[in-house]
N, CA, C and O atoms as a printed pandas DataFrame, in Angstrom:
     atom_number atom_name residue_name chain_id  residue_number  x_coord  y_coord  z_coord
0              1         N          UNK        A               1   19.769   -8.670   10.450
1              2        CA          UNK        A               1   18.471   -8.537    9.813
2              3         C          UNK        A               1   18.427   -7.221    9.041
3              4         O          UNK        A               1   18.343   -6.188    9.705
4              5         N          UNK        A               2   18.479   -7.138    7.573
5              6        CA          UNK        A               2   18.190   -6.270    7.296
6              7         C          UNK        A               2   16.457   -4.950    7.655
7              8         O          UNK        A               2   15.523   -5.112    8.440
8              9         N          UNK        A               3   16.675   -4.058    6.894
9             10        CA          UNK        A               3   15.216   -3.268    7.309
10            11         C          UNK        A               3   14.360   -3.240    6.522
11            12         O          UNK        A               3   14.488   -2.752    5.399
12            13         N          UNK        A               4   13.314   -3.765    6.973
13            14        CA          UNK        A               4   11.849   -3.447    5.630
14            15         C          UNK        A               4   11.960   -2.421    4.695
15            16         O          UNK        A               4   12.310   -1.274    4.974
16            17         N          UNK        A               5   11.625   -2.880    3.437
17            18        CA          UNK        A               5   11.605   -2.119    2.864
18            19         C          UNK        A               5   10.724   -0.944    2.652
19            20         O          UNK        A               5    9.670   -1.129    3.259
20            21         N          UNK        A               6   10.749    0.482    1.867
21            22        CA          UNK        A               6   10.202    0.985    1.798
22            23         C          UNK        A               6    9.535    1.312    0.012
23            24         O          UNK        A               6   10.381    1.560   -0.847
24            25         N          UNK        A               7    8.498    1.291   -0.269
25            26        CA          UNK        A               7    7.719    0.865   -1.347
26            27         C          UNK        A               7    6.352    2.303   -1.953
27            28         O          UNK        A               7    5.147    2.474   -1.767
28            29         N          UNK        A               8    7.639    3.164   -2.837
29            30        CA          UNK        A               8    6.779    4.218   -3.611
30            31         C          UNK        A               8    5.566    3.720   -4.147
31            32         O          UNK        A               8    5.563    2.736   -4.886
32            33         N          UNK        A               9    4.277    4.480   -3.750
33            34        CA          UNK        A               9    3.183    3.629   -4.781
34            35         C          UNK        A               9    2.379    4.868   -5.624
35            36         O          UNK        A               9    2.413    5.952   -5.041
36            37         N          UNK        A              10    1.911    4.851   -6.472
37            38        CA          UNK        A              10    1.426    5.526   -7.396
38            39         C          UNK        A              10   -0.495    5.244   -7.203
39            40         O          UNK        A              10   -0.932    4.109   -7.014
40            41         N          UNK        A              11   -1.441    6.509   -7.299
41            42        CA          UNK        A              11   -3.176    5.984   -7.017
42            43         C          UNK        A              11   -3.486    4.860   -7.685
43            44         O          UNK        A              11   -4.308    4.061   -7.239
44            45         N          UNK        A              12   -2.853    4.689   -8.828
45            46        CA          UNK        A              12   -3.245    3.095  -10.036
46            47         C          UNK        A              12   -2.824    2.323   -9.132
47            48         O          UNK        A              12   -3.801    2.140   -8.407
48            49         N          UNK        A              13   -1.574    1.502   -8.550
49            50        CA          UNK        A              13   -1.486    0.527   -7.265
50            51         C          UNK        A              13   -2.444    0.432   -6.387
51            52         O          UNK        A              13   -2.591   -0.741   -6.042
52            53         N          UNK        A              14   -3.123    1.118   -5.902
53            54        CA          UNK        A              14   -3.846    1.393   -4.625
54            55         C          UNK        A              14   -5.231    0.386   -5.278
55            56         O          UNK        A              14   -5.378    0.100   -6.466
56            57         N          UNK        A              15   -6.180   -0.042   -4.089
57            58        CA          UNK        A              15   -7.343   -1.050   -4.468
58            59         C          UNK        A              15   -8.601   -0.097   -4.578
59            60         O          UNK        A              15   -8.407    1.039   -4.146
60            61         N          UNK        A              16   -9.829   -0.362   -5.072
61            62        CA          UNK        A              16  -10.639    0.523   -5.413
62            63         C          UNK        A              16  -10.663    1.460   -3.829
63            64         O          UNK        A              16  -10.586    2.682   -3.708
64            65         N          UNK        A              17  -10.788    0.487   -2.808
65            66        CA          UNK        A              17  -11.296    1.713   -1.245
66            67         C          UNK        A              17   -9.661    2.322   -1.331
67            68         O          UNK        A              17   -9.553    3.204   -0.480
68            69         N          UNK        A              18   -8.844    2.197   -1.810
69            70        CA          UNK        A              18   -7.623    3.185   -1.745
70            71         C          UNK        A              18   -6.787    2.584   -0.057
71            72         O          UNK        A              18   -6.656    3.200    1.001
72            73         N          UNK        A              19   -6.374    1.209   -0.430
73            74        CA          UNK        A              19   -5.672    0.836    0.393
74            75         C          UNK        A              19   -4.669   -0.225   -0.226
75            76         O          UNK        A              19   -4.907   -0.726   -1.324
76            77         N          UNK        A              20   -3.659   -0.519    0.432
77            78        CA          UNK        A              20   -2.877   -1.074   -0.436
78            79         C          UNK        A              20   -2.922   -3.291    0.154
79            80         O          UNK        A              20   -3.270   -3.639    1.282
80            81         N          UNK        A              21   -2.677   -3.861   -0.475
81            82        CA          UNK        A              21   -2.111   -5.364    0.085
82            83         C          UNK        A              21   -0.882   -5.687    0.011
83            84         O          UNK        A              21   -0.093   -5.332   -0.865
84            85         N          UNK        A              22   -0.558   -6.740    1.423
85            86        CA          UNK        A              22    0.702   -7.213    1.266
86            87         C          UNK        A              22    0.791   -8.359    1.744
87            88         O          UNK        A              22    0.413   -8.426    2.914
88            89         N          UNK        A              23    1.196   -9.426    1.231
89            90        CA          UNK        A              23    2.465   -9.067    0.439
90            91         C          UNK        A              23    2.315   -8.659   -0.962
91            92         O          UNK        A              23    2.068   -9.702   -1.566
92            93         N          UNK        A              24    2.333   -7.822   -1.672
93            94        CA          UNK        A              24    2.654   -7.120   -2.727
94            95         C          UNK        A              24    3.750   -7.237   -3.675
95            96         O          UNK        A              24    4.926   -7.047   -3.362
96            97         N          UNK        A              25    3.314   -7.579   -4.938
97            98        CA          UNK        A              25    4.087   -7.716   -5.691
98            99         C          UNK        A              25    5.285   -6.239   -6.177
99           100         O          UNK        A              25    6.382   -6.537   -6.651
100          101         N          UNK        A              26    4.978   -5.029   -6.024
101          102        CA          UNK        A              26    5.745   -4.092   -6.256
102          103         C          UNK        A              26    6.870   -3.962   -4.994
103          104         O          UNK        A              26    7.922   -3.324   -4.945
104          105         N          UNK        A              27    6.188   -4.860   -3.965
105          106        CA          UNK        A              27    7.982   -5.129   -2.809
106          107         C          UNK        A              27    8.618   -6.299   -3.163
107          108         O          UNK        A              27    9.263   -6.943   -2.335
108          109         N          UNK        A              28    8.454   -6.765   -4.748
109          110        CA          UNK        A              28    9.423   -7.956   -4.819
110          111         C          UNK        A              28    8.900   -9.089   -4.385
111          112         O          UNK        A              28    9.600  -10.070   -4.635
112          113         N          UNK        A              29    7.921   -9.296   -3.827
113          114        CA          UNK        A              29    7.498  -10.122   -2.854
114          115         C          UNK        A              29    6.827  -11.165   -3.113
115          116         O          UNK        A              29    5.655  -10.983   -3.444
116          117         N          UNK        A              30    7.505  -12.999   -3.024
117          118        CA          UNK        A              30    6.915  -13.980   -3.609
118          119         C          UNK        A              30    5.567  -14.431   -2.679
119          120         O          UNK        A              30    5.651  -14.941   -1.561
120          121         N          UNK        A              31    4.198  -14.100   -3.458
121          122        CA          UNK        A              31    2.953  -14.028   -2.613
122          123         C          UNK        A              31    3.150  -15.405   -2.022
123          124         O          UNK        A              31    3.713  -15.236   -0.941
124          125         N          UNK        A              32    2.923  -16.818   -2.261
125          126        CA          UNK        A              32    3.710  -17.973   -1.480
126          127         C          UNK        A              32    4.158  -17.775   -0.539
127          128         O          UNK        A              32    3.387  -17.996    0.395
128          129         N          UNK        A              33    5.372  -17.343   -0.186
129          130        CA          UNK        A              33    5.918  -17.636    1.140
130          131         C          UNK        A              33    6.352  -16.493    2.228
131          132         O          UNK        A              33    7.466  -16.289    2.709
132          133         N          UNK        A              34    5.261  -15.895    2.434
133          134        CA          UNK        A              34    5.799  -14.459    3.452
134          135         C          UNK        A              34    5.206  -14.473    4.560
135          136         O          UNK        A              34    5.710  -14.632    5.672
136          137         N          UNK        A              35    3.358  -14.193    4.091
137          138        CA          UNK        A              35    2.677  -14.015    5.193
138          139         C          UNK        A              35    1.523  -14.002    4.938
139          140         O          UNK        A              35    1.330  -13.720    3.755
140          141         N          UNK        A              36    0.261  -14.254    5.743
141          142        CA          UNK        A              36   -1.286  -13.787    5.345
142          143         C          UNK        A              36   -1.343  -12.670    4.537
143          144         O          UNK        A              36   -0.632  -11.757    4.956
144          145         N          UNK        A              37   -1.920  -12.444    3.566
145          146        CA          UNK        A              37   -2.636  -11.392    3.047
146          147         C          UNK        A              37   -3.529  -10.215    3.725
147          148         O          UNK        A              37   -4.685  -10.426    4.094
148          149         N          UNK        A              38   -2.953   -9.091    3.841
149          150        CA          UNK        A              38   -3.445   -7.682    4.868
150          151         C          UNK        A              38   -3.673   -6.848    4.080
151          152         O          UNK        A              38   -2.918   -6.315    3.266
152          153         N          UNK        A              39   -4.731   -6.693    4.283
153          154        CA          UNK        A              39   -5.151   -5.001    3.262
154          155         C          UNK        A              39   -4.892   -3.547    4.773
155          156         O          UNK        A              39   -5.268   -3.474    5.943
156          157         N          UNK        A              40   -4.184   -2.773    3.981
157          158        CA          UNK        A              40   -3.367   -1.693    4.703
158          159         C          UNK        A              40   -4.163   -0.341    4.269
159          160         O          UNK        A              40   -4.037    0.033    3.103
160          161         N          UNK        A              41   -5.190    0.600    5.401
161          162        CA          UNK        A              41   -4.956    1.751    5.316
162          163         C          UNK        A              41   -4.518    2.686    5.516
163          164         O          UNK        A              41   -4.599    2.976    6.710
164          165         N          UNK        A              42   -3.851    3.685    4.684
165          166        CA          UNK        A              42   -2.825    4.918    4.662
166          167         C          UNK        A              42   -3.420    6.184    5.615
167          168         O          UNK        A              42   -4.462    6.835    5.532
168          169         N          UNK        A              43   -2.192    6.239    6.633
169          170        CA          UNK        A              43   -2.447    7.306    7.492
170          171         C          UNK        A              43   -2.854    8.564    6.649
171          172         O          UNK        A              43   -3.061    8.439    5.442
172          173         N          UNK        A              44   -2.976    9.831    7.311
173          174        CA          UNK        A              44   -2.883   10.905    6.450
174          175         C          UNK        A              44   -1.512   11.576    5.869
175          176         O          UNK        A              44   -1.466   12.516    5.075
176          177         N          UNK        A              45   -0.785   11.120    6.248
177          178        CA          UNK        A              45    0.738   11.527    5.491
178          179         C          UNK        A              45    0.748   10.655    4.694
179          180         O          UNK        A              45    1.872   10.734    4.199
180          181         N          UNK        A              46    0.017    9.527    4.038
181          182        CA          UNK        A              46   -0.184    8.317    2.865
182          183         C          UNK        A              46    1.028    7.140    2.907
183          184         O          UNK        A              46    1.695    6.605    2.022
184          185         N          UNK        A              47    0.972    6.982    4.582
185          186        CA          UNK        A              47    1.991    6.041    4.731
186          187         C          UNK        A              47    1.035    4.557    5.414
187          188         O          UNK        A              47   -0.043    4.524    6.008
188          189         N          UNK        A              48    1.829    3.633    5.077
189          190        CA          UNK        A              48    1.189    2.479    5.539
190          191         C          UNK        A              48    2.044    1.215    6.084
191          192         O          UNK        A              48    2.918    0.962    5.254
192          193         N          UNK        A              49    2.087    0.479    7.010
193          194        CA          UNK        A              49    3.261   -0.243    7.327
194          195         C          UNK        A              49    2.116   -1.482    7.905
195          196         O          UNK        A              49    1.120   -1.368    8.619
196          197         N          UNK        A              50    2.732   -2.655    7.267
197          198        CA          UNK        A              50    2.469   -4.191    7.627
198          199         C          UNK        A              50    3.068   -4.845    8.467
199          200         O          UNK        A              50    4.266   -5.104    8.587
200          201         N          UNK        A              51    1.738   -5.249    9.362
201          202        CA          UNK        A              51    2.162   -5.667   10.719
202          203         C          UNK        A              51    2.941   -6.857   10.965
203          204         O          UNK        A              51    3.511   -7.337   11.945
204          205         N          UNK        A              52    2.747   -7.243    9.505
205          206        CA          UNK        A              52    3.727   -8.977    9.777
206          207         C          UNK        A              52    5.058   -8.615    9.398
207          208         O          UNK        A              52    6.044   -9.119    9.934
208          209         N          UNK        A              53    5.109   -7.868    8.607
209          210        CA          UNK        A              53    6.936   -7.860    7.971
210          211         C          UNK        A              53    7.683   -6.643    7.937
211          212         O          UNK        A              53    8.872   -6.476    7.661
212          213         N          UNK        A              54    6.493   -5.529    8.371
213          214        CA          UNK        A              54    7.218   -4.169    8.467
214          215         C          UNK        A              54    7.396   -3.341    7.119
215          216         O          UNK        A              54    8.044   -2.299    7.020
216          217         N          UNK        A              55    6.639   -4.051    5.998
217          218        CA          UNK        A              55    7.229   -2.877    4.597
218          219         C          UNK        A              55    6.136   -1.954    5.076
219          220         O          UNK        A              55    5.067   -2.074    5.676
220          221         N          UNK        A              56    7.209   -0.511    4.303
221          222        CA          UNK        A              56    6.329    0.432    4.746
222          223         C          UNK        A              56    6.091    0.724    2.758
223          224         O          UNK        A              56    6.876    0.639    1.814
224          225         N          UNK        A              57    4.312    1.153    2.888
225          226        CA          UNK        A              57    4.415    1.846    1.787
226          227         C          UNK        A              57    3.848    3.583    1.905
227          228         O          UNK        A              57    3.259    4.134    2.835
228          229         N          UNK        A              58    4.200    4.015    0.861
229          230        CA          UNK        A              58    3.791    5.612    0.780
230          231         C          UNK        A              58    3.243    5.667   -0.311
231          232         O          UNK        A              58    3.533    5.046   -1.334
232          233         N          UNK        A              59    2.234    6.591   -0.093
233          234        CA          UNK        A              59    1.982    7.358   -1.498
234          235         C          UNK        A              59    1.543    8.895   -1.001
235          236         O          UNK        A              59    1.107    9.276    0.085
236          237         N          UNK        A              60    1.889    9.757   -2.463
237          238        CA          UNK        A              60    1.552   11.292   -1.707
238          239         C          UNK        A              60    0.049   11.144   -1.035
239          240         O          UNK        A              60   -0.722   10.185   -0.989
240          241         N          UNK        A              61   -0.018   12.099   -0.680
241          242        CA          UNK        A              61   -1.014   12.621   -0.086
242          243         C          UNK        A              61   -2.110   12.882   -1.309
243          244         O          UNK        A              61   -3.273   12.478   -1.316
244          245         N          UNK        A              62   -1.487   13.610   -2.278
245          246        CA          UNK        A              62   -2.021   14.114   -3.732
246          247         C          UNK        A              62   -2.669   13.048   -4.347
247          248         O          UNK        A              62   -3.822   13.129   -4.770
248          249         N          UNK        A              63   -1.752   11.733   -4.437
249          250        CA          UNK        A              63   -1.885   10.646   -5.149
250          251         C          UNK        A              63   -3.698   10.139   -4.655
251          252         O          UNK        A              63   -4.800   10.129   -5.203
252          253         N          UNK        A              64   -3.135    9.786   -3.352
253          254        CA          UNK        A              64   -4.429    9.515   -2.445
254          255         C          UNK        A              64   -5.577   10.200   -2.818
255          256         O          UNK        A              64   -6.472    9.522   -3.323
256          257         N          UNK        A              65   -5.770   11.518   -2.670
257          258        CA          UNK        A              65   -6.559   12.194   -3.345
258          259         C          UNK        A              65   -7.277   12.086   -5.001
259          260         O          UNK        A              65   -8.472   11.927   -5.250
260          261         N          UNK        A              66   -6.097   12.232   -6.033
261          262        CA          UNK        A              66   -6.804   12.124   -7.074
262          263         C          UNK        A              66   -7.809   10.560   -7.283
263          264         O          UNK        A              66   -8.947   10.521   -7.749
264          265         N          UNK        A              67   -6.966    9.338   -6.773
265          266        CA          UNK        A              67   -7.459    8.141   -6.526
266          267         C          UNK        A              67   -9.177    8.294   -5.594
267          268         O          UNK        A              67  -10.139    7.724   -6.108
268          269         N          UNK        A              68   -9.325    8.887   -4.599
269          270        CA          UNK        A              68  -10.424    8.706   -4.140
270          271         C          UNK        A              68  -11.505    9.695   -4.773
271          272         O          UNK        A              68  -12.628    9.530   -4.298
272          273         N          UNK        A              69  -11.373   10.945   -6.000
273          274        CA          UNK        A              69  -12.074   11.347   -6.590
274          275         C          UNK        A              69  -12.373   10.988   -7.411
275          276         O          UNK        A              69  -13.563   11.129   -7.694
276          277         N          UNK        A              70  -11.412   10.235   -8.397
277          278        CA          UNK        A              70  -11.793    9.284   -9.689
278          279         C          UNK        A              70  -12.743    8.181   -8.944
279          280         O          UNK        A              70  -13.285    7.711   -9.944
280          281         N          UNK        A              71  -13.169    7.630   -8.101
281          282        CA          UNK        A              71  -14.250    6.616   -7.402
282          283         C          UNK        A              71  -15.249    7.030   -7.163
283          284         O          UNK        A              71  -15.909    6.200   -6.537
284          285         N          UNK        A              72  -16.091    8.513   -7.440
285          286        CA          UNK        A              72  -17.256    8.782   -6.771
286          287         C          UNK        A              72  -17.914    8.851   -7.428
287          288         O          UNK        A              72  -17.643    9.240   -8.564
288          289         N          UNK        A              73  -19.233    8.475   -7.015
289          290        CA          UNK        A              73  -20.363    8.176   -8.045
290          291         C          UNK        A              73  -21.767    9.062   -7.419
291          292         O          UNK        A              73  -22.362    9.146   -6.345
292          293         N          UNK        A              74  -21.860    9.568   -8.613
293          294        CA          UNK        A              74  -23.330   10.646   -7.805
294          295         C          UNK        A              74  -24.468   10.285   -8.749
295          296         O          UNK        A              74  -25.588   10.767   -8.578
């Protein structure tokens, strides 16, 4: 068995609440035949891992950040 992959993501990937889905097309991944659809939130090191198949994704910490300031509305 190979090992899940691991999947750089950039704040533009991320969904407006700043979490990612999988199966995900930036892991290659034919939405059809993998698994339910999971929306994933990123620890504080901006890592995230899916409970059905194990991809892990990352994004900086930074990334995370600029992404949840471009969303606020006053």
């Amino acid at each position: 068995m190979k090992p899940a992959p691991v999947i750089e993501l950039q704040s533009k990937d991320l969904t407006p609440d700043g979490e990612i889905f999988c199966p995900n097309p930036k892991a290659d991944m034919k939405l059809w035949n993998t698994h339910p659809r999971v929306f994933l939130k990123f620890n504080a090191a901006g890592q995230a891992k899916c409970p059905y198949c194990g991809t892990e994704y990352h994004v900086t910490p930074e990334q995370t950040l600029v992404h949840e300031h471009a969303h606020v509305h006053h």
